[in-house]
C-alpha positions, 0 to 999 in steps of 0.5 A: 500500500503507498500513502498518498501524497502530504498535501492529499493527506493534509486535505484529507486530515482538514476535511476530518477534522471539519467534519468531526467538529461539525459532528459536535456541534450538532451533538451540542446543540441535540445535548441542550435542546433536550436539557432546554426541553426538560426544564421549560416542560417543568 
């Protein structure tokens, strides 16, 4: 197996990491939706 070249894997590492953080942030905002949810339906 050859790696591919460092700006391919530069890109590829940014692309993953954008969408990791992207992946939280939506999580996040799922996370206090619910916590929101639960003390305004008190």
């Amino acid at each position: 197996m050859t790696l591919p070249p460092t700006d391919e894997l530069a890109q590829r590492r940014r692309r993953a990491v954008r969408t990791a953080a992207v992946a939280g942030v939506i999580a996040l905002a799922i996370y206090v939706a619910f916590i929101l949810s639960g003390v305004i339906g008190r």
